[in-house]
C-alpha positions in Angstrom: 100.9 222.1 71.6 103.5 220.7 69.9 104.4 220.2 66.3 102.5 217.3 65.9 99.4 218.4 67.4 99.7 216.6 70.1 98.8 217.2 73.7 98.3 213.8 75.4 99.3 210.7 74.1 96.9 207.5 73.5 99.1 205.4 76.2 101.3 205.8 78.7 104.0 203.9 76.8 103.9 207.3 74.6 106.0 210.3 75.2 105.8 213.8 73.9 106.0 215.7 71.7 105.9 212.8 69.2 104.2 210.3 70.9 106.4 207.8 69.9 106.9 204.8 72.4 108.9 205.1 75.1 112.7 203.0 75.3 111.8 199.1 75.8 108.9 199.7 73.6 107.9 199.8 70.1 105.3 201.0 67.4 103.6 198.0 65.4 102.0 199.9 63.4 98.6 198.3 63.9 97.9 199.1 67.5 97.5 202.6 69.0 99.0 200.7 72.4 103.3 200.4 72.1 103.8 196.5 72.0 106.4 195.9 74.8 109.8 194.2 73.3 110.3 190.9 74.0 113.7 189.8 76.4 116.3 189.8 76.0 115.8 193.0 73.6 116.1 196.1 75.3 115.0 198.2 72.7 113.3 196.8 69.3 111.7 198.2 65.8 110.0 195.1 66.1 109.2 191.8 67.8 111.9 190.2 65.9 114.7 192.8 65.6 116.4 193.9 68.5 118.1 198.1 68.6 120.3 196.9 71.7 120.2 194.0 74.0 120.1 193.4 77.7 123.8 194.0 79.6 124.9 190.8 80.5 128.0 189.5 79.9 128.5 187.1 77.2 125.6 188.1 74.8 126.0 189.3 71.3 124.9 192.8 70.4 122.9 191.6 67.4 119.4 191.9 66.2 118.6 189.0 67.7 120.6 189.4 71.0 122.0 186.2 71.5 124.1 184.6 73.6 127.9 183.8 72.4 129.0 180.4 71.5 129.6 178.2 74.4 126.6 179.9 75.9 123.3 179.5 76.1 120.2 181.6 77.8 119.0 180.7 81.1 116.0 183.4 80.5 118.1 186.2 82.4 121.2 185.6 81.4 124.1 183.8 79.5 125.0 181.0 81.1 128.4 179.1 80.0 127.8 175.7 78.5 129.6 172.4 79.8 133.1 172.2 78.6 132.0 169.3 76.4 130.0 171.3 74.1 130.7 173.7 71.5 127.6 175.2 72.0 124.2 174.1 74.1 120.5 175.2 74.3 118.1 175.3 77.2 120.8 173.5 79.9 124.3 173.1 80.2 124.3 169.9 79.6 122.2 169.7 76.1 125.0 170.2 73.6 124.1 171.5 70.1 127.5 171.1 68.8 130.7 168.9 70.2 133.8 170.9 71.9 136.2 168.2 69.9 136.0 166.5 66.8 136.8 163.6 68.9 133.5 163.9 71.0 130.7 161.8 69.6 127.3 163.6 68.1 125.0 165.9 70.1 123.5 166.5 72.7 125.7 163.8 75.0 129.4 164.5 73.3 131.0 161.9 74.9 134.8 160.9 73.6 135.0 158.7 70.9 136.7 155.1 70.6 140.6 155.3 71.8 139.7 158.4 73.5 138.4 159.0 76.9 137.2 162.6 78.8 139.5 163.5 81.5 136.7 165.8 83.3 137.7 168.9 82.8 139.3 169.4 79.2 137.1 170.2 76.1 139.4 168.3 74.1 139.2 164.1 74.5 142.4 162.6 75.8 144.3 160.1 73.2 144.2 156.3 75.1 148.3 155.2 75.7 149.5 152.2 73.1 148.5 149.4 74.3 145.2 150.5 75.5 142.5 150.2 72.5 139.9 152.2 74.8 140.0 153.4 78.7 138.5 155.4 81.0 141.9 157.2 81.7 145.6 156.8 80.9 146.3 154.5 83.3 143.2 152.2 83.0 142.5 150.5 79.9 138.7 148.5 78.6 140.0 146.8 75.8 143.3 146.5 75.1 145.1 146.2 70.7 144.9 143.1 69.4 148.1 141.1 70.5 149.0 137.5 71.1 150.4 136.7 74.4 148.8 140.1 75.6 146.5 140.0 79.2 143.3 141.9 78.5 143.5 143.3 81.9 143.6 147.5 82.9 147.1 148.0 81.8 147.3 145.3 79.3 150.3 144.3 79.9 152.3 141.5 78.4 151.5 138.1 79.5 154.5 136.4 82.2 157.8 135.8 79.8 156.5 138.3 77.5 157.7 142.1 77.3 156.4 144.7 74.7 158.1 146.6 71.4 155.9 149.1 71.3 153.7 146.7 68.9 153.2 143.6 70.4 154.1 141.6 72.8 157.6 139.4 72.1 159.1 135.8 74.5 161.6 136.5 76.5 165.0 135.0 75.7 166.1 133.4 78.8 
């Protein structure tokens, strides 16, 4: 006997000489049966309140165990988020919070106006002068404001036109 008393514990989630549940398990207080803790916990006082987490990389050792920012759980494990987010939920692709305060809002994050995403870079890509927006550096969609200006992919100067860096000025010959 022990020095509670005990000889046999009331379930086989118990261990002596206490009787207190065993590691992934924990006491609610309520139930004579050890409520099993919820993943990613690996050990808990509580449903809510995590004692240490699951390994896997990328997870905060918090009562909570969550993932880090710029990842989100997959249900085993921390999986990175797309490089557009600053953090996601449930997929990769469901952003929470934008990489770049040049992205638009959650969940899509897509680069703002005069901006465009070159496909790999969490940060959005500044359009060249005299693209207004593009879908690269070299290609422009709308081109500034200019008279004399082609609204074509490089917007370039119209013919016996060149460009100052601010519009587009006749040639003098």
């Amino acid at each position: 006997m022990d020095a509670t008393g005990c000889t046999t514990c009331s379930d086989t989630n118990r261990s002596l000489p206490s009787c207190g549940c065993n590691a992934t398990y924990y006491n609610d207080g309520t139930n004579t049966v050890c409520q099993a803790c919820i993943y990613p916990c690996l050990n808990c006082t509580s449903a809510s309140e995590c004692t240490s987490c699951a390994t896997s990389p990328n997870r905060a050792n918090n009562t909570d165990c969550t993932c880090s920012d710029h990842y989100y759980e997959t249900g085993t494990e921390c999986a990175i988020c797309n490089y557009k987010c600053g953090n996601c939920t449930n997929n990769i692709t469901n952003c929470t919070t934008c990489s770049d305060t040049n992205r638009s809002s959650p969940p899509s994050c897509g680069c703002n106006a005069t901006f465009y995403d070159d496909g790999t870079n969490a940060t959005c890509q500044a359009c060249l002068y005299p693209c207004l927006n593009c879908t690269s550096a070299s290609v422009c969609t709308s081109c500034a404001t200019s008279p004399n200006r082609a609204n074509s992919t490089d917007c370039s100067c119209s013919g016996h036109y060149y460009e100052t860096g601010s519009e587009c000025a006749v040639c003098d010959y």
